[in-house]
C-alpha positions in Angstrom: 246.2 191.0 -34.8 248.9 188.2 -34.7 248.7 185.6 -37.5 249.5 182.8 -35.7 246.5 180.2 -35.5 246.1 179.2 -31.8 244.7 180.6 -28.5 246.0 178.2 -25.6 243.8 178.7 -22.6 245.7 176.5 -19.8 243.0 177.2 -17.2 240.2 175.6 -18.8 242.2 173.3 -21.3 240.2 175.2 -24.4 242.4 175.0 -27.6 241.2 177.9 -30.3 242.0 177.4 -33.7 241.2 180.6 -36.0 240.5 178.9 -39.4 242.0 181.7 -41.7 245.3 180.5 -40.5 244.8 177.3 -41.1 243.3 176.8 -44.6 244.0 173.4 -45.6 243.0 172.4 -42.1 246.5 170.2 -41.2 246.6 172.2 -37.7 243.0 171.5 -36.7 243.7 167.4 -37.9 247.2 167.6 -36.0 245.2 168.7 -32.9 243.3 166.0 -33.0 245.6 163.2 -32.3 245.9 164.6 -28.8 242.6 167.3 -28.6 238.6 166.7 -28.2 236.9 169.1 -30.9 234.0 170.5 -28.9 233.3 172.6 -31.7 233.8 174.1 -35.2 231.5 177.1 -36.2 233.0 179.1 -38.8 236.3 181.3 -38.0 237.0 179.5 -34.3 237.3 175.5 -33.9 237.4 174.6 -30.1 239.5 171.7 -29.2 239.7 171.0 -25.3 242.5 168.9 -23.6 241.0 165.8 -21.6 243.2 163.5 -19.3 242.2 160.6 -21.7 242.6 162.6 -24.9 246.3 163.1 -24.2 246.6 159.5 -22.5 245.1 158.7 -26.4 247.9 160.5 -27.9 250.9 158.8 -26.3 248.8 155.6 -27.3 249.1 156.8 -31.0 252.7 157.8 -30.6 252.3 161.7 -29.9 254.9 163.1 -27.1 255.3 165.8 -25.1 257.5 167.1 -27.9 255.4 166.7 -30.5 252.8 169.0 -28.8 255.0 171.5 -27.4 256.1 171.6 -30.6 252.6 172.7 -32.2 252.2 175.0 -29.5 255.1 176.9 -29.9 255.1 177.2 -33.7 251.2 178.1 -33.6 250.0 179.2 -30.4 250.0 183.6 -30.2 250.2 183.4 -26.4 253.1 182.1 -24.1 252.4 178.5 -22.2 253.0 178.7 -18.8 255.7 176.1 -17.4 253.0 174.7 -15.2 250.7 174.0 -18.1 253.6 171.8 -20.3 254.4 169.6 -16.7 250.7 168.8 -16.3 250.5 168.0 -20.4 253.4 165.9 -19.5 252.2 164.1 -16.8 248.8 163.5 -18.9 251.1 161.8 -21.7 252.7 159.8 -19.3 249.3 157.9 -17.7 249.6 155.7 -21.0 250.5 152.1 -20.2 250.2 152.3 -16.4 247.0 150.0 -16.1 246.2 147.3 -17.8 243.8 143.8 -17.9 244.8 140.5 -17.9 243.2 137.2 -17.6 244.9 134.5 -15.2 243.2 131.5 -14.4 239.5 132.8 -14.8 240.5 135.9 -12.7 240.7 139.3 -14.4 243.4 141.0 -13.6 244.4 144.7 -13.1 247.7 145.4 -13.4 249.7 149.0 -12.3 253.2 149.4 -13.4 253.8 151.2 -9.7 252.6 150.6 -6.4 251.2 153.9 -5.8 249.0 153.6 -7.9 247.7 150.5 -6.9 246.8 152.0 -3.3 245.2 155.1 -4.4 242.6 152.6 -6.8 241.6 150.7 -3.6 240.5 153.6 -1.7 237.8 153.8 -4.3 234.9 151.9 -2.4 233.0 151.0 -5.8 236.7 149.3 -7.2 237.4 148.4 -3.1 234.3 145.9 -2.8 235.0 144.2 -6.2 238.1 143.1 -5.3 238.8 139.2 -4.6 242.4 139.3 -4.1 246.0 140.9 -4.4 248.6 138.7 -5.7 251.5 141.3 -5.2 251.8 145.1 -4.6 250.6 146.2 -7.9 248.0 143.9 -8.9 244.3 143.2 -8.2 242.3 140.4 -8.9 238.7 140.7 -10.1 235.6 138.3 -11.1 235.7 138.5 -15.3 231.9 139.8 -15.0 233.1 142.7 -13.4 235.2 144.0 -16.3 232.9 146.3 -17.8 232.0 148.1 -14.8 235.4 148.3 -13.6 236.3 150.2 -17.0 233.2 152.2 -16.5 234.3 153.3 -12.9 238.0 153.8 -13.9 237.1 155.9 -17.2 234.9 158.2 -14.6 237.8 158.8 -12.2 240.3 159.6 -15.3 242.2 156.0 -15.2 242.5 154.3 -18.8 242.8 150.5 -19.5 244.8 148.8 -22.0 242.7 146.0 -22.3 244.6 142.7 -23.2 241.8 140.2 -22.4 240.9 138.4 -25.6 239.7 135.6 -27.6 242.1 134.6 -30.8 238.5 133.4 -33.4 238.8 131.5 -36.0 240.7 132.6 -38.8 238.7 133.3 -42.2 239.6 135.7 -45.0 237.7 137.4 -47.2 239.2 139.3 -50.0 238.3 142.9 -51.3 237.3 142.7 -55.4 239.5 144.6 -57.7 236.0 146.3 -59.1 232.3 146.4 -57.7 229.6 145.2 -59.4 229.2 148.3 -61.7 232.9 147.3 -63.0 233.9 150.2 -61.2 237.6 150.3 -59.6 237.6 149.6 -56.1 240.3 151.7 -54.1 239.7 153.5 -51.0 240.0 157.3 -50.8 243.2 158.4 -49.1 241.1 159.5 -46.0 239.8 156.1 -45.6 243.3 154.3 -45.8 244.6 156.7 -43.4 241.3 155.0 -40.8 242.8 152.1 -41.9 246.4 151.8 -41.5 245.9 154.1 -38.1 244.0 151.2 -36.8 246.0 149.2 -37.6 249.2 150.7 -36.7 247.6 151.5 -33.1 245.6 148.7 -32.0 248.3 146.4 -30.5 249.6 149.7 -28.0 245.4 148.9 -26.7 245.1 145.1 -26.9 243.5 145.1 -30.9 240.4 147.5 -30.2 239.9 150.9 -30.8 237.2 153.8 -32.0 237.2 155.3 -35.4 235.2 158.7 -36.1 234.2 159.6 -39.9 231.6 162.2 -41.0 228.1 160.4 -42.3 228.6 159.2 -46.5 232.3 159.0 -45.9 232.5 155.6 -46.3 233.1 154.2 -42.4 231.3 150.5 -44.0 234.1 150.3 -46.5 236.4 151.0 -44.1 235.4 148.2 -41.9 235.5 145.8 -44.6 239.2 146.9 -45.7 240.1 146.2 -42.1 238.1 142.4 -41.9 240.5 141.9 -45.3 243.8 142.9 -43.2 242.8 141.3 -39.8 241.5 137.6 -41.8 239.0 136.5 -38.5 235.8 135.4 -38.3 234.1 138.5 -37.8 230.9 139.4 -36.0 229.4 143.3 -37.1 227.2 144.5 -34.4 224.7 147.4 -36.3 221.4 150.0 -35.1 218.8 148.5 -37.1 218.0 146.2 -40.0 218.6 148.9 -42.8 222.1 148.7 -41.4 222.1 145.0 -41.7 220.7 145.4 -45.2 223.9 148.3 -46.3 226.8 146.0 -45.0 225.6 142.7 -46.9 224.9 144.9 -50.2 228.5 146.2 -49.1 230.2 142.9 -48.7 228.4 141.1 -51.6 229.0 144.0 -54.2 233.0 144.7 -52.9 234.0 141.1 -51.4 234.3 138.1 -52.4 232.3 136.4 -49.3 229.1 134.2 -50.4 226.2 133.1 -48.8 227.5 130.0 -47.4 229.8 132.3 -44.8 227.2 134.8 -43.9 224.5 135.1 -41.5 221.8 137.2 -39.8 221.4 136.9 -36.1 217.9 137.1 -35.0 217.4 134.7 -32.2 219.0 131.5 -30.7 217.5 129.5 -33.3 219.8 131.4 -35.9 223.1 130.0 -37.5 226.0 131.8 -36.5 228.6 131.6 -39.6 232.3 133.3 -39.9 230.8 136.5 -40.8 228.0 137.2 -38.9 225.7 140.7 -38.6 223.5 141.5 -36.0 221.6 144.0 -34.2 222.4 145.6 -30.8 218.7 144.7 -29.8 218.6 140.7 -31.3 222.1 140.0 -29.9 221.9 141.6 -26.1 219.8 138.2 -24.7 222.4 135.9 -26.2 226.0 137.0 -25.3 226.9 133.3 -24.2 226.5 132.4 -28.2 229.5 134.6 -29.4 232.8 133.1 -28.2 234.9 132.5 -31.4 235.0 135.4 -33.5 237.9 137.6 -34.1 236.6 140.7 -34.9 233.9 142.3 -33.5 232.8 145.3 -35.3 230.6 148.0 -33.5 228.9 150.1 -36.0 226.5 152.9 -35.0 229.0 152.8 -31.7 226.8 155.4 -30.1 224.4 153.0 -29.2 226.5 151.2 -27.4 226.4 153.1 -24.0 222.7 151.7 -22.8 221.9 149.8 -20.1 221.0 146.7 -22.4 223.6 147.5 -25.0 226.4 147.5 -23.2 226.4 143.8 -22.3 227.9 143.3 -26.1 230.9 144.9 -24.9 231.5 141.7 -22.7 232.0 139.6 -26.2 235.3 138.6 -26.2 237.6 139.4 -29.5 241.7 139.9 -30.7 240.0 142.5 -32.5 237.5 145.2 -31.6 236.6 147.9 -33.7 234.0 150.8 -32.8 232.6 153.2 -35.8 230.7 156.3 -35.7 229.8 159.5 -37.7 229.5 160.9 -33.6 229.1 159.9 -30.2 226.9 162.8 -29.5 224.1 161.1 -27.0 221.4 162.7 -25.0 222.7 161.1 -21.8 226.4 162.8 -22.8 227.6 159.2 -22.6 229.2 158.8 -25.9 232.3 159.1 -24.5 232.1 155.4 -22.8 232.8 153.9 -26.1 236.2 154.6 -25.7 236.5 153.0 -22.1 234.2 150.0 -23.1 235.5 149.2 -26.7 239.3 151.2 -27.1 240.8 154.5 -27.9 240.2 157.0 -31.1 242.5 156.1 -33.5 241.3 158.1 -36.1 238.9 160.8 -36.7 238.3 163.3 -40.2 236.2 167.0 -40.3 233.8 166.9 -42.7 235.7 170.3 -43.7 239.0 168.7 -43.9 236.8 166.5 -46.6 235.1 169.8 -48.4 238.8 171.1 -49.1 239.7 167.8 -50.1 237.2 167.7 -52.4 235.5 163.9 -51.1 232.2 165.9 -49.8 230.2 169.4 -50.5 229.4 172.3 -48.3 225.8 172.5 -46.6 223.9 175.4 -46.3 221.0 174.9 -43.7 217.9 176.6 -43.6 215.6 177.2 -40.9 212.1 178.2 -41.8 209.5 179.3 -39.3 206.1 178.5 -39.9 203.3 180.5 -38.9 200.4 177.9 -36.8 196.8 178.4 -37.5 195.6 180.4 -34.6 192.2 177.6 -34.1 195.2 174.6 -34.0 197.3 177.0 -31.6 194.3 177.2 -29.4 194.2 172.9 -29.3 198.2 173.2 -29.2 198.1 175.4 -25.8 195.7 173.0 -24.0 197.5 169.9 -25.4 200.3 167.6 -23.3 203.8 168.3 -24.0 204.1 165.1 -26.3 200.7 166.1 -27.9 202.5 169.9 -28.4 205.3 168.3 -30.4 203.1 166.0 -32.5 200.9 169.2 -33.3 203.6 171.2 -34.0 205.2 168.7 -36.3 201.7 168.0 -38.3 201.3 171.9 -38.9 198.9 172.4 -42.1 200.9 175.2 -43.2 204.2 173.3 -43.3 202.5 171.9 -46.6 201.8 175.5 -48.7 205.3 175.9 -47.7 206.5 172.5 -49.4 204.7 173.7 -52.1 206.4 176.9 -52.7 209.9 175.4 -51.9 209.3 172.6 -55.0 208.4 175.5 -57.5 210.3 177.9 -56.6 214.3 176.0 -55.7 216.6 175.2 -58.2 216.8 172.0 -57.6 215.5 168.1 -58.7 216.4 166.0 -56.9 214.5 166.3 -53.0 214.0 164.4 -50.1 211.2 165.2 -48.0 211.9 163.8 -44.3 209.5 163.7 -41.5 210.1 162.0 -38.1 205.9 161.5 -37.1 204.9 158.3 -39.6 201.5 159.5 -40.1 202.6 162.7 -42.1 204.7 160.8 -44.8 201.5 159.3 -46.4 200.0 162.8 -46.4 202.4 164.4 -48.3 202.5 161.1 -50.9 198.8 162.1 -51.0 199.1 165.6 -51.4 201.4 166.8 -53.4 200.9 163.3 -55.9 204.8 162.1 -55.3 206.1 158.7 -53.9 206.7 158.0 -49.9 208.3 155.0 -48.1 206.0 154.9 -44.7 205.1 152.5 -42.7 202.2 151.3 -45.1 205.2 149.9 -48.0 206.6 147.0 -47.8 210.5 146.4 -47.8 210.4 145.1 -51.6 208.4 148.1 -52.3 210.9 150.5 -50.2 213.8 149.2 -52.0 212.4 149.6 -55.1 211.5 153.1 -54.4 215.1 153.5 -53.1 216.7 152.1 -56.5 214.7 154.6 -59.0 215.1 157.3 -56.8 218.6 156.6 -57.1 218.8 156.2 -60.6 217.0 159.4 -61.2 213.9 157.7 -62.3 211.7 159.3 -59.9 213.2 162.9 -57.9 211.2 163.7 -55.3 211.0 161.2 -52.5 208.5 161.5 -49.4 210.1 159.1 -46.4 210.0 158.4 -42.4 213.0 159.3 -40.9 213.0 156.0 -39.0 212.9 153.6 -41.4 215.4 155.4 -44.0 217.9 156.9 -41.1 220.3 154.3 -42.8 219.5 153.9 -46.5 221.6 155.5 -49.0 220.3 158.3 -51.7 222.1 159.4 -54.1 222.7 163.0 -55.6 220.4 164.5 -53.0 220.6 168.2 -53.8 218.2 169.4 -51.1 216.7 167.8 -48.4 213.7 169.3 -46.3 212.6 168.0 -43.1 209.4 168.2 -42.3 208.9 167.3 -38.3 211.7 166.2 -36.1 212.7 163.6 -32.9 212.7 166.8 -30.5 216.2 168.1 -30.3 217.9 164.8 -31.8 221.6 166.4 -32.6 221.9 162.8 -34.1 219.3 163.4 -35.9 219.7 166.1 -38.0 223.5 165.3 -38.3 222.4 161.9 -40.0 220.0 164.3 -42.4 222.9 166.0 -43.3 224.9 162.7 -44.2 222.1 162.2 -47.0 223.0 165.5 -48.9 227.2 166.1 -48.0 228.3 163.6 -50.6 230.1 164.6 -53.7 228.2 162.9 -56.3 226.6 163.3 -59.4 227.2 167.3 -60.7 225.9 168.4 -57.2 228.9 170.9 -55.8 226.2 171.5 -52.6 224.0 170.6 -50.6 221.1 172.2 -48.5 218.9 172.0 -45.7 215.3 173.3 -45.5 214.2 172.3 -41.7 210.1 173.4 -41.6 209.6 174.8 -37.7 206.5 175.7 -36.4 206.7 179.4 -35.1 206.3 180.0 -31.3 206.1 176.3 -30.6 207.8 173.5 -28.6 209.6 172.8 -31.6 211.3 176.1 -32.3 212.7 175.3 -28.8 213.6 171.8 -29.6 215.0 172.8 -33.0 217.4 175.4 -31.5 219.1 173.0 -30.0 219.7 170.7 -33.3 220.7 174.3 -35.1 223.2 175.2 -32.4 224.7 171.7 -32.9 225.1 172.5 -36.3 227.0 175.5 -36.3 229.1 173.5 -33.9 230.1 170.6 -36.5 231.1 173.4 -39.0 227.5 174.2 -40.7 226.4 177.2 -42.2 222.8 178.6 -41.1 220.0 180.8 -41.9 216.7 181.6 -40.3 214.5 182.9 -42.4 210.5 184.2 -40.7 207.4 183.9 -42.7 207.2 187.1 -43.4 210.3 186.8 -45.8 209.9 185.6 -49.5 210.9 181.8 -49.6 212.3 183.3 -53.1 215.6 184.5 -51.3 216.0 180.7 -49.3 217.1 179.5 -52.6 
């Protein structure tokens, strides 16, 4: 067996990286200035080449060299001459369209006739157009600059998007310790988001996506770049949780005060040099935000949605999209790079285990047995009924039971998706929950002594704690799930990857009702798992829960 690391397949642009040649993972991060990773299970990454992944690249500064060059050093198998010209001509797409605003008419700009006339025989670009000023230029209504990125992005043309609105300028500063009196410096993986955003935004008009595992630190991040880029800065975010972790975030690490910050909730809210909002409170008032800077999309998966997507119309110098992953149902994640700007910058969650920032994660997958007068309801229930059923399973509780006395562990989060259960387990097994029925003072409370090791064992809904931080989590066990939610289960696994405290890992216990609609559903979260990298087990009923220690 050869001992060089990659597989090149040219006909179906697959990329395969055999880990054990590649232990400190440089060749699987080099890949990824140019590569898609469609998946890392253990022994094979798979990294695919996409038209906008290499037209990405040369945006970064990678050239045709530079991969030839990691091809033949590492690839086992010869590349075909045919292969390296259609690499080349990838690489070369890069700066050949662009949009600019003249005189309240967007503008699309090629840097060759050519291709000019193959974008107009396109009848969904064709019937936008409102004139051609020369050879290689159309001229479009501004509204339509979404939708032309969207239909361009579909038929493998990429943007460098140079409309923009200067802001205001406003600085904040970064405090030399937090509020612990703890030294403030970001970890070398976060100052490498950093200065490649920075470094890379101008060759894409001041916008561009940035990829970090969950409990990396993507929130710091962002606030290191509103310090470099000194704008007013509007920070789009999921829910209120995340409105809640950026203002802790700012207040503890910046020096920005009250008097410069505000929450967006309606039209009757102040809008102030640093302002947070939600996708859902902002959609209805787009016409409001004209003068910031920066615009920061957190939680960037949520952009691509029929009624999120109108906050990619805000007009900024600066736009910056953030995600742990752009995994979506609809398989639109992908859109965030056509409707905010390219990936600068992405990190494994392995690359972080060998670095020593996060733990490994072993995940568990327990099958539980359904009572057979309950599977006889289950069978004549709805679909939606059969999930609810399946995730309320009685049994699921004897085997809580026996996974508290019997695991190593102390500190546990109990996680259940259906809000009705959360109480029930409070109830039954005499610990604390955050459910529906607490109220926000309560649930932060309950959030601070669990995370100062004054209580150890946490009940909570997965929907109102998808964002809140926990601390030291050594195990967490999910109870009932959002059907096959890759998201999901990847956010669960953000709550128990970080390095803190004495834990040196983390684990999963995921509670699946046996023969159910939720085995099938869960399948699907377990194969994305092994995908990102995540070691698995399945253990049956039949099998002593002593050994899923």
């Amino acid at each position: 067996m050869s001992d060089l690391a990659l597989i090149v397949h040219p006909s179906s642009n697959f990329i395969y990286l055999k880990e054990e040649f590649d232990k400190d993972n440089t060749i699987a991060q080099s890949l990824l200035e140019f590569c898609d990773l469609i998946k890392s299970p253990e022994q094979i990454y798979t990294f695919e080449i996409t038209p906008y992944s290499l037209w990405t690249g040369a945006a970064k500064g990678v050239t045709f060299n530079d991969i030839q060059h990691i091809f033949e050093t590492h690839a086992e198998n010869d590349i075909p001459k045919w292969y390296y010209e259609q690499i080349k001509k990838g690489i070369n797409t890069f700066g050949t369209l662009s949009f600019q605003l003249e005189k309240d008419k967007l503008r699309l700009v090629a840097n060759h006739i050519d291709l000019i006339n193959e974008l107009v025989t396109f009848d969904e670009i064709a019937i936008k157009i409102i004139g051609r000023p020369n050879d290689s230029c159309l001229e479009f209504h501004p509204r339509h600059r979404t939708e032309l990125k969207k239909i361009l992005f579909r038929h493998d043309y990429f943007i460098c998007d140079y409309v923009e609105e200067n802001g205001e300028d406003f600085s904040i500063q970064m405090n030399p310790k937090d509020s612990n009196g703890n030294l403030l410096t970001l970890y070398d993986y976060q100052n490498d988001a950093v200065q490649s955003f920075l470094t890379n935004m101008q060759h894409a008009g001041g916008k561009g996506t940035i990829i970090m595992p969950p409990a990396s630190g993507k929130t710091l991040v962002g606030i290191k770049l509103m310090e470099h880029l000194s704008k007013s800065t509007l920070i789009i975010v999921e829910n209120r949780d995340s409105i809640v972790r950026w203002i802790n975030e700012l207040f503890d690490k910046t020096d920005l005060t009250n008097s410069n910050l505000s929450i967006f909730e309606s039209d009757n809210s102040e809008i102030k040099p640093v302002t947070i909002a939600t996708y859902q409170s902002i959609s209805n008032y787009i016409h409001l935000f004209h003068s910031f800077g920066v615009v920061i999309y957190d939680d960037c998966h949520k952009l691509p949605t029929d009624e999120n997507i109108k906050t990619s119309d805000i007009q900024a110098q600066y736009k910056i999209a953030m995600s742990s992953t752009l995994a979506r149902s609809d398989k639109n994640g992908d859109l965030v790079f056509a409707l905010v700007g390219p990936k600068w910058y992405e990190v494994l969650h392995r690359t972080l285990v060998r670095k020593g920032f996060q733990v490994e994660v072993t995940c568990v997958e327990i099958k539980v047995s359904l009572h057979p007068s309950i599977y006889r309801q289950y069978n004549l229930s709805s679909v939606k009924k059969q999930r609810k059923v399946a995730g309320e399973n009685p049994e699921k509780l004897n085997v809580i039971k026996k996974l508290l006395n019997s695991l190593p562990f102390n500190r546990v989060l109990l996680i259940s998706y259906y809000q009705d259960i959360t109480p029930k387990l409070s109830n039954r097994l005499n610990i604390n929950a955050i459910h529906q029925g607490v109220s926000e003072d309560d649930k932060n409370k309950l959030v601070e002594e669990f995370n100062t090791n004054q209580i150890n064992i946490l009940a909570a809904n997965s929907l109102l704690t998808e964002k809140t931080l926990f601390k030291n989590v050594e195990a967490l066990i999910g109870v009932s799930f959002q059907m096959g939610s890759e998201r999901e289960e990847y956010l669960r696994i953000g709550k128990i990857i970080s390095k803190d405290g004495y834990k040196s890992q983390g684990h999963l216990y995921s509670l699946v009702t046996k023969h159910s609609i939720e085995e099938t559903d869960y399948r699907k979260r377990r194969k994305s798992l092994i995908n990102y990298g995540f070691r698995y087990k399945i253990y049956d009923p039949t099998m002593s829960l002593g050994g899923a220690k």
